[in-house]
C-alpha positions as CSV (number, residue, x, y, z in Angstrom):
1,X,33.1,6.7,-33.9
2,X,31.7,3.2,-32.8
3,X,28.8,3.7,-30.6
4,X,28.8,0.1,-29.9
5,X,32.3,-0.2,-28.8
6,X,32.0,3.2,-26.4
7,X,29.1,1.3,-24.2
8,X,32.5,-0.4,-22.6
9,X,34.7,0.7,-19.8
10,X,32.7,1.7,-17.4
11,X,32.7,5.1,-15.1
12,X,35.3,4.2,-12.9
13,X,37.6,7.4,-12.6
14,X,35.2,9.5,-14.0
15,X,33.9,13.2,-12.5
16,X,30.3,13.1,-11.9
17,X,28.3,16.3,-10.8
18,X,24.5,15.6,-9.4
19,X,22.3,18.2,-9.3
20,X,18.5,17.2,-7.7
21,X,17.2,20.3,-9.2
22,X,19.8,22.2,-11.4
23,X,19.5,25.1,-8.7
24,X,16.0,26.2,-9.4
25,X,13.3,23.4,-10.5
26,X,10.7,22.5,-8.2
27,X,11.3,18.5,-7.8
28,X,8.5,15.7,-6.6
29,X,9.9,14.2,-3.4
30,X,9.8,10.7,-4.3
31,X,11.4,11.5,-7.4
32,X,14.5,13.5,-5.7
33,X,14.6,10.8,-3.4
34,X,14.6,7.5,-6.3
35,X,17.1,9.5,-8.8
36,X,19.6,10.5,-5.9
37,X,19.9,6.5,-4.7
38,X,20.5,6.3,-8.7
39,X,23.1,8.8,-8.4
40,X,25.2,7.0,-5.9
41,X,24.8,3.7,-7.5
42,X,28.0,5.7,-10.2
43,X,30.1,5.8,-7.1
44,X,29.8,2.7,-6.4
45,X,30.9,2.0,-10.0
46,X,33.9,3.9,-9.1
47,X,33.6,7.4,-9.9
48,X,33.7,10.7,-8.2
49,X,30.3,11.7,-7.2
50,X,29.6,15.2,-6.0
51,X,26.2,18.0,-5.8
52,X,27.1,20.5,-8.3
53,X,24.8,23.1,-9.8
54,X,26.0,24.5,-13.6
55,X,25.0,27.9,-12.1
56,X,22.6,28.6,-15.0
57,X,19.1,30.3,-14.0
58,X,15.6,28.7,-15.2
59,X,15.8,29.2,-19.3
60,X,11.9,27.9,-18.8
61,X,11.0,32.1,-20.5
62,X,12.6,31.1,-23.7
63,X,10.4,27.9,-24.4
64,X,7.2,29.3,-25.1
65,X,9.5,31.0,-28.3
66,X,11.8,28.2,-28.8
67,X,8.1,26.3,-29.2
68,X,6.6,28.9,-30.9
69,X,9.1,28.8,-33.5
70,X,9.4,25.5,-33.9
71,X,5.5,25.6,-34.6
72,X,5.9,28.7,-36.8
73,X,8.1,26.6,-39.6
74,X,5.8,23.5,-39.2
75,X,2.5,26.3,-40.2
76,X,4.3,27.2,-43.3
77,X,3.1,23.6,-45.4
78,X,-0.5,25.1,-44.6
79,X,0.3,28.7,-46.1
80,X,0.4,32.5,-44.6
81,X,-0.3,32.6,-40.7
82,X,-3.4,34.7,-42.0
83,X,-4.7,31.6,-43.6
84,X,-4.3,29.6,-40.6
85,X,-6.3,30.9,-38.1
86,X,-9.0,29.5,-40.4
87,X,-8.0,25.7,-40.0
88,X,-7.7,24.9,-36.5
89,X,-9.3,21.7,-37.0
90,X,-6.0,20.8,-38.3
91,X,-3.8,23.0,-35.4
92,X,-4.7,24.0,-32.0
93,X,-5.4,27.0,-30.6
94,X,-2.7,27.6,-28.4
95,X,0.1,27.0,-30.5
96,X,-1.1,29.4,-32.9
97,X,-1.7,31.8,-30.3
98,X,1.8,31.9,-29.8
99,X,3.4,31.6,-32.7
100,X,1.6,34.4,-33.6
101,X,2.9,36.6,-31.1
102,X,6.5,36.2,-31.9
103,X,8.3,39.1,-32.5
104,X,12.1,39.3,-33.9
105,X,13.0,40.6,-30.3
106,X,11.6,37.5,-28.3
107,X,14.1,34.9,-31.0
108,X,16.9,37.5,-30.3
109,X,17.2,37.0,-27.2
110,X,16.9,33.2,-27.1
111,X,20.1,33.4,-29.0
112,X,22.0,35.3,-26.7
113,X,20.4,33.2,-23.9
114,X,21.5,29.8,-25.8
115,X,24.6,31.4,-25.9
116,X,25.3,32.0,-22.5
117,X,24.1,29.3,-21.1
118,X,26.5,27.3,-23.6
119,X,29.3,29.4,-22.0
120,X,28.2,27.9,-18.3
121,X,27.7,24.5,-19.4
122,X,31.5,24.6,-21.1
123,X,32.6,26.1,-17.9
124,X,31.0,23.6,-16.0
125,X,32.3,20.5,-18.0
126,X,35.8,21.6,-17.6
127,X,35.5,20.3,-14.0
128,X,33.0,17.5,-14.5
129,X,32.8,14.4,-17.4
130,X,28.9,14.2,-16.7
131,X,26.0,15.5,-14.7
132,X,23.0,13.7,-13.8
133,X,19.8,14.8,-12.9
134,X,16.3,14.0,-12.8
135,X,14.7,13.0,-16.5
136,X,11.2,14.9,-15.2
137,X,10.7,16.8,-11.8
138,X,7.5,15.3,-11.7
139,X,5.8,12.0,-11.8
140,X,4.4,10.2,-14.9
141,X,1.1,12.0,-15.4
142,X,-2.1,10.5,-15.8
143,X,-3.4,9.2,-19.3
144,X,-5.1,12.2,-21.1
145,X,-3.1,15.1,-19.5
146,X,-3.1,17.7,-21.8
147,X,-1.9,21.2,-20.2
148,X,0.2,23.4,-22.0
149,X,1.3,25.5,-19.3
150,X,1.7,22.7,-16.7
151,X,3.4,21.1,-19.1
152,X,6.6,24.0,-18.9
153,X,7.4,22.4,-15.6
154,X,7.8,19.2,-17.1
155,X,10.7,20.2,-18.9
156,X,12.9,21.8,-16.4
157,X,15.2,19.0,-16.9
158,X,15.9,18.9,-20.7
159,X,15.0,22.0,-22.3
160,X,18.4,23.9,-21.1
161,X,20.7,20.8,-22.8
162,X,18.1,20.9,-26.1
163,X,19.0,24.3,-26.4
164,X,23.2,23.7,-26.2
165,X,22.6,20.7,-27.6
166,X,24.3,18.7,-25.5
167,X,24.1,15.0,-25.7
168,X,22.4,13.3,-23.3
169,X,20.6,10.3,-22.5
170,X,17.5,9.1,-20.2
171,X,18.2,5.5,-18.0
172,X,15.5,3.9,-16.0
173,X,16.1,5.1,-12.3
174,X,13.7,3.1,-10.5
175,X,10.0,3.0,-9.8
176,X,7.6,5.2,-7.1
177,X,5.3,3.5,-4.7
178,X,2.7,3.2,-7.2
179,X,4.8,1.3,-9.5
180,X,5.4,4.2,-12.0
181,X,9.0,4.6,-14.0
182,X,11.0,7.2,-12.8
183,X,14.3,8.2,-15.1
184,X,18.1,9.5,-14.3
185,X,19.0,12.1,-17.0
186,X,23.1,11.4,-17.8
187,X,24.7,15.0,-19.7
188,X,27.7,15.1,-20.7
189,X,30.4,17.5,-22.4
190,X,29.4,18.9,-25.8
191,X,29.9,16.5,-29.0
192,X,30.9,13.6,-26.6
193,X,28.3,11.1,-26.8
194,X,30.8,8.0,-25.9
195,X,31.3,8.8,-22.5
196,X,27.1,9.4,-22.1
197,X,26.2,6.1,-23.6
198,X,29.2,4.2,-21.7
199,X,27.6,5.7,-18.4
200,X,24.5,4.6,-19.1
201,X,25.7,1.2,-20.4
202,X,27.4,0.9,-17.0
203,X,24.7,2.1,-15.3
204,X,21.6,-0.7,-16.7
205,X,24.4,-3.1,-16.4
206,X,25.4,-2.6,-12.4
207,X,20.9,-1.9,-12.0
208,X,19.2,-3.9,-14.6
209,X,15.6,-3.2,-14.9
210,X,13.6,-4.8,-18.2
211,X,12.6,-7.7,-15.8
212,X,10.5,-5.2,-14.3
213,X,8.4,-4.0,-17.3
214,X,4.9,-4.8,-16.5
215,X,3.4,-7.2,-18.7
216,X,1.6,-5.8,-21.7
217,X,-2.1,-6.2,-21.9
């Protein structure tokens, strides 16, 4: 497949679902309020623009093993878990604290999780081309923020289409009050990234935006 020749056609026709908060995440105001105006901007473009939830609850429980795993396989270049604990000059602490807790039982039932919430998101797409939500619920943070728990609510958004791995694709939505980016998340069906890059090719086309970059210092 050409990607370059799937950024044309446009949405026009097209069943779009819009979800402010996927039924469960916790949304900044301003944010709700710039990605919704975003929203409509694709039915203006022609499609069919509707609020519709997947129906899938918060998969947020799962990250922390998802992460943990993920972690677990990048520890093995540095040895035994048991060696380790002795280099967390290299590592921090939290990550191995959690990798080390992982049992069999906790990636068990992220499988079964992933595979449900697949099942959903098929369901769902057999109604809808693409769903668009808020990129983040939040806005940008400041410089420095390091929080490993706060940061679980940053990714209400994309964690539950990392885990079906679903394509999807993050277009600039607009900006708050205080000049910050704020991004429009477009998903769409399993394996069909054409139709996710032409809506966001429609989309930057219809709401331009790289003459608003701040100039780099």
């Amino acid at each position: 497949m050409s990607f370059i020749r799937s950024l044309r056609g446009g949405v026009k026709g097209l069943r779009i679902a819009w979800s402010p908060d996927l039924g469960y995440a916790r949304v900044d105001a301003e944010v709700k309020r710039i990605c919704e105006r975003a929203a409509r901007e694709f039915s203006r473009l022609g499609a069919e623009l509707e609020e519709a939830h997947p129906g899938f609850e918060d998969p947020a429980a799962h990250s922390g093993t998802v992460f943990g795993t993920d972690h677990l396989e990048a520890f093995s270049v540095f040895g035994p878990l048991s060696q380790i604990m002795g280099k967390l000059d290299e590592l921090t602490a939290t990550m191995v604290a959690v990798s080390a807790e992982l049992k069999a039982t906790d990636y068990a039932r992220v499988v079964f999780a992933k595979q449900e919430l697949s099942a959903k998101c098929g369901r769902f797409f057999q109604d809808y081309d693409l769903l668009l939500t808020p990129t983040l619920p939040l806005q940008p943070p400041k410089i420095g923020f390091a929080d490993p728990v706060a940061y679980l609510r940053w990714i209400s958004f994309t964690f539950p289409f990392n885990l079906t791995g679903q394509p999807a694709a993050s277009v600039p939505a607009g900006w708050t009050k205080d000049g910050l980016p704020v991004g429009l998340q477009i998903v769409g069906r399993a394996y069909d990234e054409g139709t996710v890059l032409r809506a966001a090719a429609a989309f930057e086309q219809a709401r331009p935006w790289a003459h608003l970059k701040p100039p780099l210092e």
